[in-house]
C-alpha positions in Angstrom: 15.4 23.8 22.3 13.8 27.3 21.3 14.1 27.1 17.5 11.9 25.1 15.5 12.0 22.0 14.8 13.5 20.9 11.5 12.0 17.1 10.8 12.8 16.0 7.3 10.5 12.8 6.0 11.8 10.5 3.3 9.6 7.9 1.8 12.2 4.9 0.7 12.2 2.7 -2.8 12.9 2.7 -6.1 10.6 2.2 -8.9 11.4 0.1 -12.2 9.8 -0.9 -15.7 7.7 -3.8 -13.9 7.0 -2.5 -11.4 6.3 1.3 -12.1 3.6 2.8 -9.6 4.3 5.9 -7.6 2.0 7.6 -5.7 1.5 10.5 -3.4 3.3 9.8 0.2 -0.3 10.4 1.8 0.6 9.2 5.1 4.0 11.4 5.1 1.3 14.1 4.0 -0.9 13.3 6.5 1.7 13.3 9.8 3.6 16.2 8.7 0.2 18.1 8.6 -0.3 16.9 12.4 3.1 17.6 13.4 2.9 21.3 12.0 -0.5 21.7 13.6 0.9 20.7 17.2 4.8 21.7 17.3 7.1 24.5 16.3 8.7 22.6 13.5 9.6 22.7 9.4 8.9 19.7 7.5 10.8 18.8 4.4 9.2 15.6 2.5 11.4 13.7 -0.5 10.0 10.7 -1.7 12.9 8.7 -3.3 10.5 6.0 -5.8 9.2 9.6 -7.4 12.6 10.4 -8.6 13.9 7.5 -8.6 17.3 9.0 -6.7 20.3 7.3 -4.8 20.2 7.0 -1.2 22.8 9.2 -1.2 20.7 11.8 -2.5 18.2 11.5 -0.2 21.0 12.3 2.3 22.6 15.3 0.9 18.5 16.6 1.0 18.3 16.1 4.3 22.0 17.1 5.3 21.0 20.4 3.1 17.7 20.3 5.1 20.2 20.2 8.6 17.9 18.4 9.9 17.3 17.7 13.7 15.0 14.7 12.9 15.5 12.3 10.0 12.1 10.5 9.6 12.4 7.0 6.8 8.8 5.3 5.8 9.0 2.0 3.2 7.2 -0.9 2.6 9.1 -4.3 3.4 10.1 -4.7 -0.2 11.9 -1.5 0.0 13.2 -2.1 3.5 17.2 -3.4 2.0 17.5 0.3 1.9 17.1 0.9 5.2 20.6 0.1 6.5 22.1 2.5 4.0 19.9 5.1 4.9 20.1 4.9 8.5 24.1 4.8 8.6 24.8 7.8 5.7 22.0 9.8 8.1 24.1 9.3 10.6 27.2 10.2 9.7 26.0 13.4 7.7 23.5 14.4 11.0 25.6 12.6 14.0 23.1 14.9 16.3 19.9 14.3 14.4 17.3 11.7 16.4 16.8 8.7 13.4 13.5 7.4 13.3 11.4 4.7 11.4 7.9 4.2 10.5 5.1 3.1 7.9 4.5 -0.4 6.6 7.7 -2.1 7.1 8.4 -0.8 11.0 4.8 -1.2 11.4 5.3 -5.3 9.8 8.6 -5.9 11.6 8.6 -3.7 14.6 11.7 -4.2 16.9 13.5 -6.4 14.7 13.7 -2.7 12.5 16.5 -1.9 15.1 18.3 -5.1 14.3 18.6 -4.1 10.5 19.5 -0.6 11.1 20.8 1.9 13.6 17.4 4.2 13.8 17.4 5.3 17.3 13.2 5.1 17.3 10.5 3.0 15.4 7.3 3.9 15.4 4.9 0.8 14.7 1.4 1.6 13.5 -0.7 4.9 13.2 2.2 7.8 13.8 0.4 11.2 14.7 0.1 10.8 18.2 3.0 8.6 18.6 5.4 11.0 16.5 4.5 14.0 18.5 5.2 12.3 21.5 8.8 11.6 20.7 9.1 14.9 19.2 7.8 16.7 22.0 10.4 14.8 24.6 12.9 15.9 21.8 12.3 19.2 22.0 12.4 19.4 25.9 15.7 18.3 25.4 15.6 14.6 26.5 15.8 10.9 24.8 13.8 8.9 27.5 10.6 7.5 25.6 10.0 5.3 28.2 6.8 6.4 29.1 4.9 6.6 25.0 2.7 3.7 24.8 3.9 0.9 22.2 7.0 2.6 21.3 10.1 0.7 20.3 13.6 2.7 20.6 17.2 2.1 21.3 18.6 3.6 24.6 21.9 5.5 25.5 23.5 2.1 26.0 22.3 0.9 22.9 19.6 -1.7 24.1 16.4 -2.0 22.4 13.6 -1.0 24.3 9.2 -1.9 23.9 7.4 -0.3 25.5 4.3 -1.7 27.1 0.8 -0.5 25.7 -0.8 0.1 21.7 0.4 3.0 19.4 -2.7 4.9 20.1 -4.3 6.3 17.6 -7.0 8.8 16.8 -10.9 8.2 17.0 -12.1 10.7 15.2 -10.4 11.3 11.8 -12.2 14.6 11.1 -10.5 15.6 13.9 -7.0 15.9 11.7 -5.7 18.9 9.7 -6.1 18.6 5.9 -2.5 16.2 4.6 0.3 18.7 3.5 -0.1 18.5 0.2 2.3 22.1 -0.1 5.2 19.6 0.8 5.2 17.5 -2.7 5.0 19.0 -6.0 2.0 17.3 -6.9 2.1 17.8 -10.9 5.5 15.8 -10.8 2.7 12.6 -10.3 1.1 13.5 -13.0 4.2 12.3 -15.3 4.5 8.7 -13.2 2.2 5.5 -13.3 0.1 5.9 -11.1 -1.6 2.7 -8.8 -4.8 3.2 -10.9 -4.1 2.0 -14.6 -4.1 4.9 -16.2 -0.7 7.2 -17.5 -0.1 11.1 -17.3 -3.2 12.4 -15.7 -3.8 15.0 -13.2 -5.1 13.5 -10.1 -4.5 13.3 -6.3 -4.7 10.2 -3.9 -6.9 10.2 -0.8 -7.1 8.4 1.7 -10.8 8.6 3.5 -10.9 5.5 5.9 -8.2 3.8 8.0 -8.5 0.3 9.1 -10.4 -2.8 7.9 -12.4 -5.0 9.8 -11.4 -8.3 7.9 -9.5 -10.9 8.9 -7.5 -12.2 5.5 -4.7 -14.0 6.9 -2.1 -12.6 4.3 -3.0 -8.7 5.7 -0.9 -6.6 7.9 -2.3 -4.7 11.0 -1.2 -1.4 10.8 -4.9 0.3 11.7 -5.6 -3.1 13.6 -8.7 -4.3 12.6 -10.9 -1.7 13.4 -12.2 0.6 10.7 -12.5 4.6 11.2 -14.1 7.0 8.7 -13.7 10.9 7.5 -17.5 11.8 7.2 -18.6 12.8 3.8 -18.3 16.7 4.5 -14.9 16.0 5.3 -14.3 14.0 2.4 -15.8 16.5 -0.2 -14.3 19.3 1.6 -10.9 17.8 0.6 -11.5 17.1 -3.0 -13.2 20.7 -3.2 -9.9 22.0 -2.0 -7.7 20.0 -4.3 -9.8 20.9 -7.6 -9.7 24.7 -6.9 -6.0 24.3 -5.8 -4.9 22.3 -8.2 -7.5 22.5 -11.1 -8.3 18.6 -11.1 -11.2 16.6 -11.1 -9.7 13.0 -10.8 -9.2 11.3 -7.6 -7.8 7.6 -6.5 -9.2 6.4 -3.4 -6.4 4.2 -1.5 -8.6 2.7 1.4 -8.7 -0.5 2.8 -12.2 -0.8 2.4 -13.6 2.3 0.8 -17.7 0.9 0.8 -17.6 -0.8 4.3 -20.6 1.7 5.1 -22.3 1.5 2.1 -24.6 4.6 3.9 -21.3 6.1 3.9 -20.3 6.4 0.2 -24.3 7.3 -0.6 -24.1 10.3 1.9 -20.5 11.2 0.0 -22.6 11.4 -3.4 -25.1 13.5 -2.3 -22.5 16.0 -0.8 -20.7 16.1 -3.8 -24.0 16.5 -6.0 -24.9 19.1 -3.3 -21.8 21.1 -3.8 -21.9 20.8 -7.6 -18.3 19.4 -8.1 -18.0 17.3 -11.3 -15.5 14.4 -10.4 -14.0 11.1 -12.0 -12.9 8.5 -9.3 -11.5 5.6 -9.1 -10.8 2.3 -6.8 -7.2 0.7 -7.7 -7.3 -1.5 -4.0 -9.6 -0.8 -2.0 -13.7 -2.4 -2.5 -14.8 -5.2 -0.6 -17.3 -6.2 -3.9 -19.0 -8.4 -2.0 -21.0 -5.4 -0.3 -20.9 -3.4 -3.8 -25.0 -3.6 -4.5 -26.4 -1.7 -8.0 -27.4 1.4 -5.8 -23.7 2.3 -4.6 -22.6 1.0 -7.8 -24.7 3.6 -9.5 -24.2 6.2 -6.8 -19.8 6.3 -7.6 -20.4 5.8 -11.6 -22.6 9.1 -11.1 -19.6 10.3 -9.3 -17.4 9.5 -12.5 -15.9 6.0 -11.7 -14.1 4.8 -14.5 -12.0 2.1 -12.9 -12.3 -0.2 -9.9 -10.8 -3.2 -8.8 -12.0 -6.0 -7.6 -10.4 -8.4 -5.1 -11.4 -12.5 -5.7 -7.9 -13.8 -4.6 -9.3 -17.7 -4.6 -12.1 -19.1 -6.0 -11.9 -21.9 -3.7 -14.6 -22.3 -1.1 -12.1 -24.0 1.0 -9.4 -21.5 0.7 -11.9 -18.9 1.4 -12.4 -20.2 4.9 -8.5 -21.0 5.6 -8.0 -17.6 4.9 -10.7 -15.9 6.6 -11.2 -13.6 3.0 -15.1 -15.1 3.4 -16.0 -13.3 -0.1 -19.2 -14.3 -1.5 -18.0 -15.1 -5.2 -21.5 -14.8 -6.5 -21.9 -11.5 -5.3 -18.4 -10.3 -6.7 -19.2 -11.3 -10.0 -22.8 -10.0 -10.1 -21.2 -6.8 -8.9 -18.5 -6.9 -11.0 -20.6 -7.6 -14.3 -23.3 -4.7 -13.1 -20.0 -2.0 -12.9 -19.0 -3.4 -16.4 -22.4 -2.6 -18.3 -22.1 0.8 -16.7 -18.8 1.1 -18.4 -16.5 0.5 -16.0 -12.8 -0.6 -16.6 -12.7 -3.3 -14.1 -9.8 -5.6 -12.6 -10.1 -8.7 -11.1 -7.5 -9.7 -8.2 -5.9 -13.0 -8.0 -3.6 -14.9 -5.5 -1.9 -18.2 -6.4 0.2 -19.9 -4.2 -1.7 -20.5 -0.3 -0.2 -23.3 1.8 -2.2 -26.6 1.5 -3.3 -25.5 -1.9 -4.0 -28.0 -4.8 -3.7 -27.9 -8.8 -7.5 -28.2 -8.7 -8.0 -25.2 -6.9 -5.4 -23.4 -8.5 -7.5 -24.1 -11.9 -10.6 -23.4 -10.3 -9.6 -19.5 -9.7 -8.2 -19.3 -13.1 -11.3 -21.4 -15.0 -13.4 -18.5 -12.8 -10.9 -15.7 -13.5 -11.0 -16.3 -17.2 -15.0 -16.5 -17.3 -15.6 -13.4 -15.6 -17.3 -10.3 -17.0 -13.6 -8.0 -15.7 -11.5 -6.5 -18.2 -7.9 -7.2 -16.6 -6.7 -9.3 -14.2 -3.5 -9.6 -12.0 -2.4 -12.9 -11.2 -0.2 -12.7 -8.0 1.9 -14.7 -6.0 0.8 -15.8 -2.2 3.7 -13.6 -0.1 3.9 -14.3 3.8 5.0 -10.5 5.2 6.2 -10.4 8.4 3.3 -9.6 11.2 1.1 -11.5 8.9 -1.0 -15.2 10.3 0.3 -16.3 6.5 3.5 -15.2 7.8 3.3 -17.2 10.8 1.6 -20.0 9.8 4.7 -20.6 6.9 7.1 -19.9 10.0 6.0 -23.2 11.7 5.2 -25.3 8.5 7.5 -24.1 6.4 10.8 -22.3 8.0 13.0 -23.1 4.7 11.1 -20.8 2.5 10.7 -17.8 5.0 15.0 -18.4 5.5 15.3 -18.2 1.3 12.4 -15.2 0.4 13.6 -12.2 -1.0 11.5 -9.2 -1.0 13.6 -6.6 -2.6 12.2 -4.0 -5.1 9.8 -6.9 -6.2 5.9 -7.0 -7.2 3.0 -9.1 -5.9 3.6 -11.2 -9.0 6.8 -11.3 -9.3 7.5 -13.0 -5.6 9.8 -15.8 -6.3 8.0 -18.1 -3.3 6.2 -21.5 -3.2 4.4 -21.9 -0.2 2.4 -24.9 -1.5 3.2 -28.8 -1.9 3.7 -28.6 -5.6 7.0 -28.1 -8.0 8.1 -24.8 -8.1 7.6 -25.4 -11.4 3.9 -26.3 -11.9 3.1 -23.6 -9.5 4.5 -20.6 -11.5 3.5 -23.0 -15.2 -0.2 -22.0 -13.7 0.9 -18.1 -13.3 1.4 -18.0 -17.0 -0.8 -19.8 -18.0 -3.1 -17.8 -16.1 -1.8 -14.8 -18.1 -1.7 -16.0 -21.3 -5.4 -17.6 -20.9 -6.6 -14.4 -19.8 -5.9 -12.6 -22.7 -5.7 -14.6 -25.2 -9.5 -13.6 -25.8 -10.2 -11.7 -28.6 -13.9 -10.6 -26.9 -12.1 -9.9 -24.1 -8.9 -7.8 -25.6 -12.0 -5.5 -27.6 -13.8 -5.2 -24.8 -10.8 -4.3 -23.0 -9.5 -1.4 -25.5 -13.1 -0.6 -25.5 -13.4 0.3 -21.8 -9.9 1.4 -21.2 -9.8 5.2 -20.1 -6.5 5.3 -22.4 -6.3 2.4 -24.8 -3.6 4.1 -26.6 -1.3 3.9 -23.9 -1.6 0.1 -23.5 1.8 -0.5 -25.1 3.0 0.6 -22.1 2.2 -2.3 -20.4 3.6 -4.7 -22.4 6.9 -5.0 -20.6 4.7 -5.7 -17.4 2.5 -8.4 -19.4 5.6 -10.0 -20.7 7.3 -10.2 -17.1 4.3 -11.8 -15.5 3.9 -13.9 -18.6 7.3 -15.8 -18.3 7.8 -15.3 -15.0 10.4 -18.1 -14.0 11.1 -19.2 -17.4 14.6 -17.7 -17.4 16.1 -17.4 -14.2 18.5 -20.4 -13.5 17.3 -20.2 -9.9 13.2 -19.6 -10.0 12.7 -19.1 -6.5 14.6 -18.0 -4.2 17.9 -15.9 -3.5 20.5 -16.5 -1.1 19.9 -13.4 0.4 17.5 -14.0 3.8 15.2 -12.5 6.0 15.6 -13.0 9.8 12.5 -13.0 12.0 10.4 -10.3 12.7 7.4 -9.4 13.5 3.3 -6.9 12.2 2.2 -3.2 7.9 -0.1 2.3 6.6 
């Protein structure tokens, strides 16, 4: 095959009033770069939760596209699309190779070939991996028999794994800068961002992969290693989007940003060096146990105006069950510090573990509620596929996995009980939780006090309200008939 290449990347889901984000497809960003460093090929990128389009759209883009290689990326609670998208692909490209990757094929590896008719999935990190298969492609063959940790369907139709780990790259500085000419980036600006904060201009970056924790509810899509850009790299990128772009604001979507707090100092002093006046902030990714008042200082220098903060249970026992390990004390000191330096600061919840009690379910709220952090986001405990969580619930607990439904639904809105109690007391606590929470007037002035945009919190109120009553009008509160089979490990 002479031409070039023609690989057309799609990033799956849908986005709705309660559950709003959309973000920049960084990792689609990030591989296409790669692939258009080390092949002959054109790279088309549609992300389908930005506008919000039809499968069928996504289709006739990549039919328009004539693409030789139809690429689909989701997370597992947009994977009910994949079926659709694989099939319609099919039939409008019947020559095109169909491939999956991202969270979801990363989560359920080769039982992704079970729910759709992709011909390759690509579990884990997908630059090397990806080139690989693209490389045999273009020498004219569809024998992947030899790419380490690759999962793909034969000419007889038998699902293949191959032996081996997805290998993945050492040294991140090593990588081209992420495509950002493949999105219009300004068409963000209009959506909710994962940061709370409506219509700015901003981009997300991504400047670590990996974590080295062990929380048993976490997928492994980095495995549990963690690799870093270096802080040249990381301030040559946001130099490069502010004079392209003519932005200042940046998200940071890491797994865990501040794991080298020399790391983020360094970073500072770059960016002081180079004289670039930024706001940042930290929507998921701080392990606030490690935050002390000098690299808190060092990123509100750096403009942080929001950060999140992850407690998930305030129960020393569930701590330990899980393997999160957080030093509470240290989280809140941490928490209250980025507070007085005006700070709009969330606190992360998680209600629902297996073996948990009422009296540790009150415990995270009681410590939730008397915390020095603005928001908070009250979640329900979800067991993903690839997850311990998932696979402790798979021997405890089979019935629930058989009933849980992840379509198009939020961390809060998960309609699963994984614990001994009523479905009924368990979700009681979730709005209580809300309501408690806010029902503060301190809290709700200090809150429109911090807020970068207090006159947009109206906005949220259809979010607030969903969490708030979640369960109090469904005739069935937990589950839907509709099942997920086994499978198995999530960018």
């Amino acid at each position: 095959m002479s031409k070039k290449l023609r690989v057309f990347l799609a990033n799956l889901g849908r986005h709705t009033r309660t559950f709003p984000l959309v973000t920049p497809p960084v990792g689609l960003l990030a591989l296409a770069a790669y692939l258009r460093e080390k092949l002959p090929v054109d790279v088309q990128i549609v992300n389908q939760r930005l506008e919000n389009c039809e499968v069928d759209e996504v289709i006739r883009r990549a039919r328009d596209f004539n693409a030789d290689v139809v690429g689909f990326s989701c997370f597992t609670t947009s994977s009910h699309y994949l079926p659709d998208a694989v099939d319609q692909a099919r039939e409008a490209l019947p020559n095109a190779l169909i491939m999956v990757g991202g969270p979801h094929a990363s989560s359920a590896k080769a039982h992704v070939l079970k729910e759709c008719n992709a011909h390759v999935v690509v579990p884990g990190e997908g630059e090397l991996t990806v080139t690989a298969v693209l490389q045999r492609y273009l020498d004219g063959t569809r024998a992947f028999d030899d790419i380490p940790g690759l999962i793909w369907r034969n000419d007889s139709g038998e699902i293949t794994i191959n032996p081996g780990l997805i290998p993945q790259i050492d040294d991140l500085d090593s990588l081209p800068m992420p495509a950002w000419d493949l999105i219009d980036l300004p068409a963000y600006w209009k959506k909710q961002s994962i940061a709370p904060v409506y219509r700015r201009r901003y981009a997300s970056l991504v400047s670590s992969r990996g974590c080295p924790y062990q929380c048993i509810w976490c997928h492994k899509i980095f495995r549990k290693a963690i690799r870093t850009h270096s802080p040249q790299r990381v301030a040559d990128e946001i130099e490069w989007l502010m004079k392209t772009y003519r932005i200042n604001d940046f998200e940071f979507l890491d797994d865990n940003f501040n794991f080298y707090p020399k790391r983020v100092l360094e970073l500072h002093d770059e960016i002081k060096k180079r004289g670039l006046m930024t706001r940042i902030c930290f929507p998921t990714g701080l392990r606030s146990d490690l935050l002390t008042h000098e690299v808190i200082d060092a990123l509100v220098d750096l403009g942080m105006f929001q950060a999140s903060f992850a407690l998930e249970t305030a129960s020393p026992r569930l701590q330990k069950y899980t393997c999160k390990n957080l030093n509470i004390a240290k989280l809140m000191e941490a928490g209250s510090y980025a507070s007085s330096k005006r700070v709009y600061c969330n606190i992360f919840c998680m209600l629902g573990f297996p073996t948990e009690t009422e009296e540790e379910i009150r415990l995270t709220i009681d410590t939730a509620c008397a915390s020095p952090f603005h928001t908070a986001s009250f979640y329900t405990v979800t067991p993903f596929p690839g997850t311990p969580l998932y696979d402790i619930v798979a021997q405890t607990h089979p019935e629930k996995l058989s009933r849980l439904r992840y379509n198009d639904m939020d961390f809060s809105g998960m309609q699963v009980n994984l614990t001994d109690l009523p479905d009924e007391k368990l979700f009681g606590y979730q709005r209580q939780a809300m309501r408690k929470f806010y029902s503060s007037p301190r809290r709700i002035w200090r809150l429109l006090r911090a807020h970068p945009q207090p006159w947009m919190l109206p906005a949220y109120v259809p979010i607030f309200t969903y969490r708030a009553t979640k369960g109090l009008f469904s005739k069935s509160p937990i589950h839907s008939p509709h099942g997920v089979k086994e499978p198995q490990e999530t960018n």
